[in-house]
C-alpha positions as CSV (number, residue, x, y, z in Angstrom):
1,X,-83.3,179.5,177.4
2,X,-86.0,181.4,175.6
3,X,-86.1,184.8,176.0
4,X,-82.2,184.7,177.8
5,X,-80.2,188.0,176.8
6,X,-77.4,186.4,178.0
7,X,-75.2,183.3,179.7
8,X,-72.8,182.6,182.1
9,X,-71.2,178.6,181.9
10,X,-70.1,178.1,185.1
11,X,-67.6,175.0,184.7
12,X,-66.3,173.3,187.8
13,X,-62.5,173.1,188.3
14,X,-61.9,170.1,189.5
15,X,-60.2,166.9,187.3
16,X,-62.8,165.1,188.5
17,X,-65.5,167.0,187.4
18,X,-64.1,167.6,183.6
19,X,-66.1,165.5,181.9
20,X,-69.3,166.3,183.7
21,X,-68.6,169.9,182.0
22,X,-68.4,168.8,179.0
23,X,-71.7,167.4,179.1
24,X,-73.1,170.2,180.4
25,X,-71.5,172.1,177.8
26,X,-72.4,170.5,174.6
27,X,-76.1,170.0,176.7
28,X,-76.2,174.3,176.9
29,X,-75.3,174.2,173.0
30,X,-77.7,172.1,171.9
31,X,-80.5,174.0,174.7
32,X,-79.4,177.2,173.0
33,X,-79.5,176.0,168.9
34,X,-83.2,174.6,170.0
35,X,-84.6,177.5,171.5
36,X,-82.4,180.9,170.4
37,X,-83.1,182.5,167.0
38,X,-79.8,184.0,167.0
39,X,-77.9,181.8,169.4
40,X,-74.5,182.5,167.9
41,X,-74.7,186.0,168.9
42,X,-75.7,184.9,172.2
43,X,-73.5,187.2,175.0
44,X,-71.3,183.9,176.4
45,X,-69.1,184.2,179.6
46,X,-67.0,181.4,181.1
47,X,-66.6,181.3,184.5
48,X,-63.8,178.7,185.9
49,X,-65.2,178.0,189.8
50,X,-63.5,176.2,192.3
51,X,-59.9,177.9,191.3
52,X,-58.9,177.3,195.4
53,X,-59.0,173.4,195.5
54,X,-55.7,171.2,195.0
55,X,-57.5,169.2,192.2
56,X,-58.3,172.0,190.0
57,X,-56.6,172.1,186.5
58,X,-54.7,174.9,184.8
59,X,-56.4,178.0,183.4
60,X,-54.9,177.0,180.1
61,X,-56.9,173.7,180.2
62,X,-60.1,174.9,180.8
63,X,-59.8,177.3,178.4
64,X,-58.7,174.7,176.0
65,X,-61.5,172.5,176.3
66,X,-64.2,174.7,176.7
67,X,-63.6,177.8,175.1
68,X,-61.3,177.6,172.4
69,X,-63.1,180.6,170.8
70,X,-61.7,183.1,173.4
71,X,-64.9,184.3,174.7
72,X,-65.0,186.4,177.7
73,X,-64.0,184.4,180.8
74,X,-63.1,184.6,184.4
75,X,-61.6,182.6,187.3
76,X,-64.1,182.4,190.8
77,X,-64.0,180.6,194.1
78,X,-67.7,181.5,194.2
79,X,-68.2,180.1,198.1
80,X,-65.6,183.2,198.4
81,X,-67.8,185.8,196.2
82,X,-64.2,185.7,194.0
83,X,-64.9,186.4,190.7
84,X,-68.3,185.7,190.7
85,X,-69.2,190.1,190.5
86,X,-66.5,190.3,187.8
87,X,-68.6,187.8,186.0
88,X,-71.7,189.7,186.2
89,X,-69.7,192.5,185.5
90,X,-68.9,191.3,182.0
91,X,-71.9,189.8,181.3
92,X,-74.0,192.6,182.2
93,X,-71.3,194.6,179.2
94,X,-72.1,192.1,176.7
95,X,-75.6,192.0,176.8
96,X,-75.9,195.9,177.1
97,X,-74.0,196.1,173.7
98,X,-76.0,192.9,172.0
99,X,-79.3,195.4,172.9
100,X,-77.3,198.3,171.4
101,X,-77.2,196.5,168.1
């Protein structure tokens, strides 16, 4: 993470892959607290993948569980290319105006 200017969380869909996020989500917070001086102003997108399959949950509970802040986020079926530009998109926006600061 040193040296980042910015992250994208990409958390998989799927019920059956919710916890493993989670993990992977406290594990990025922890990687970021270790090695960022100013990790709290760290440019943070969500990105919800696998929005196609039958198993995925709502938008409402992803959001929920891993960004109850309201950070920037956005739906994907990367194997698609859905979403996954609009996530650069953003990201590239937020770490433009974290350099602009």
């Amino acid at each position: 993470m040193k040296g980042a200017d910015g992250v994208v969380f990409v958390a998989d869909s799927q019920r059956e892959r919710f916890e493993a996020g989670k993990e992977s989500l406290r594990d990025l917070y922890i990687n970021l607290t270790e090695n960022c001086e100013d990790y709290e102003k760290m440019p943070l997108v969500f990105q919800y993948n696998k929005r196609d399959v039958q198993s995925a949950l709502s938008l409402e509970e992803l959001e929920r569980a891993f960004n109850p802040s309201g950070l920037p986020s956005c739906e994907a079926v990367a194997s698609q290319g859905k979403g996954v530009t609009e996530t650069l998109r953003i990201v590239c926006k937020l770490v433009a105006r974290s350099i602009q600061r």
